[in-house]
N, C-alpha and C positions, 0 to 999 in steps of 0.2 A: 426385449420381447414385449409387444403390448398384448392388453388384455383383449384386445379385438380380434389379433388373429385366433388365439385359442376359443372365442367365444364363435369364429366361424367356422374354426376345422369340428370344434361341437356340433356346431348344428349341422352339416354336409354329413358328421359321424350319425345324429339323431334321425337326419332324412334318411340316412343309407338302411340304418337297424329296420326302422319302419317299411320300407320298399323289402327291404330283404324279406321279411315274415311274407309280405304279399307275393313276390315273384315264389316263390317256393312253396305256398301253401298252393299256390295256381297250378306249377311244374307238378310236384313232385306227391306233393299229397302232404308229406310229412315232414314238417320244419324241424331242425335241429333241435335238441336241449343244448344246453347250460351246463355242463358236470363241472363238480368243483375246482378245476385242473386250472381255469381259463380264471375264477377272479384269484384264488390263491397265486397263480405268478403273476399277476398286475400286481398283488399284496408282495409279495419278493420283490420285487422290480421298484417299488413303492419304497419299502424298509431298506434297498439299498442305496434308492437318492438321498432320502433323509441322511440318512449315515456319511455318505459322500456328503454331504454336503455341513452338517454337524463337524467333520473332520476336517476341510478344507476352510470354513469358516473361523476353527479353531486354531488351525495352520497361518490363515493369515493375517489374522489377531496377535499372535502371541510369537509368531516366530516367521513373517512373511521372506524371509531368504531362503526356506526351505522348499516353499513353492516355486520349482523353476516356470520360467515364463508358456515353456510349450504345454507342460502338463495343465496350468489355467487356464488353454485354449483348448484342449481336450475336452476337461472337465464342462468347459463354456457349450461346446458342440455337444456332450453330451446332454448337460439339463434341455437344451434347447430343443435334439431330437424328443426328448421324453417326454416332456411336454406337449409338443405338438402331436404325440402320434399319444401318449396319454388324451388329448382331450379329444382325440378323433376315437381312440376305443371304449372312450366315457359316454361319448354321444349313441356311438353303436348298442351300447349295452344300453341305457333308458330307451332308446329307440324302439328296439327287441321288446324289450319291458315292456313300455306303452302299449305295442302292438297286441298284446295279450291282456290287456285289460276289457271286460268284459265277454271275454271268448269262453264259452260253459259247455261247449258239447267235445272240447277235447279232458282227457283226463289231466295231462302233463302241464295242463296252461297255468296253471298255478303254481308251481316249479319253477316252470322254465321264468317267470314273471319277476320271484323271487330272486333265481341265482342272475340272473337279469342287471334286476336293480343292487343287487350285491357286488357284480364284475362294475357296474359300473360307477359307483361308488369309491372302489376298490381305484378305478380309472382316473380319479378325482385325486386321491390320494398323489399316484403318478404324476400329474400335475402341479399338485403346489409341490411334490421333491423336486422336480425339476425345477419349479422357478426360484424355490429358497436355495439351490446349489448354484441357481445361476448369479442371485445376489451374493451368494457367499464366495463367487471369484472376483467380484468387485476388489479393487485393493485400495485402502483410505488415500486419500490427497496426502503430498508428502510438505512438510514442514518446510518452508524457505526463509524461515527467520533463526536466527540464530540462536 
């Protein structure tokens, strides 16, 4: 995975937050908040790549026959979705954020700003678990000397 693509699904994530506050402050009147719900499971989502990836890394250090071949390509599809769609719901959250900075005549802008920049933080996290699980299925070169 290069850092390119996640550094574009970020920003298609940052335009979209952005555009979102505007199409919906237009439509509707009243843009969404932020309740804690939305960064706390990017933060679960987050502490479970790490840990995947802590264990599989550990796995294939010290005891790589345990790791059958298909489960490493799970494991691989996994970091890789989460990451990608981690750096898309990272961008979404600063995007939101942004869009509320300087906004003073709602009460909630200050809120929403905050769990904002929090979810997507949190989004960030998602991110590097995904790419450390996905070096941690790497498996070392194998010895051909005797």
């Amino acid at each position: 995975m290069g850092p390119a693509g996640l550094v574009v699904w970020g920003l298609v994530g940052l335009a979209a937050g952005w555009v979102f506050h505007s199409l919906l402050n237009r439509g509707t009147g009243t843009p969404p908040t932020v309740s804690w719900a939305q960064p706390l499971t990017l933060l679960l989502v987050a502490a479970i790549l790490w840990g995947t990836a802590w264990s599989t890394r550990r796995t294939v250090r010290h005891r790589p026959s345990q790791l059958l071949p298909h489960q490493a390509v799970n494991r691989l599809v996994l970091a890789r979705a989460c990451a990608y769609v981690g750096a898309l719901a990272a961008g979404f959250y600063f995007g939101y954020a942004v869009s509320w900075i300087g906004v003073e005549n709602n009460d909630l802008a200050g809120q929403r700003l905050v769990r904002s920049a929090i979810a997507g933080v949190a989004g960030l996290l998602v991110v590097a678990g995904g790419v450390l699980l996905e070096r941690a299925c790497r498996v070392p070169p194998e010895d051909d000397e005797p």
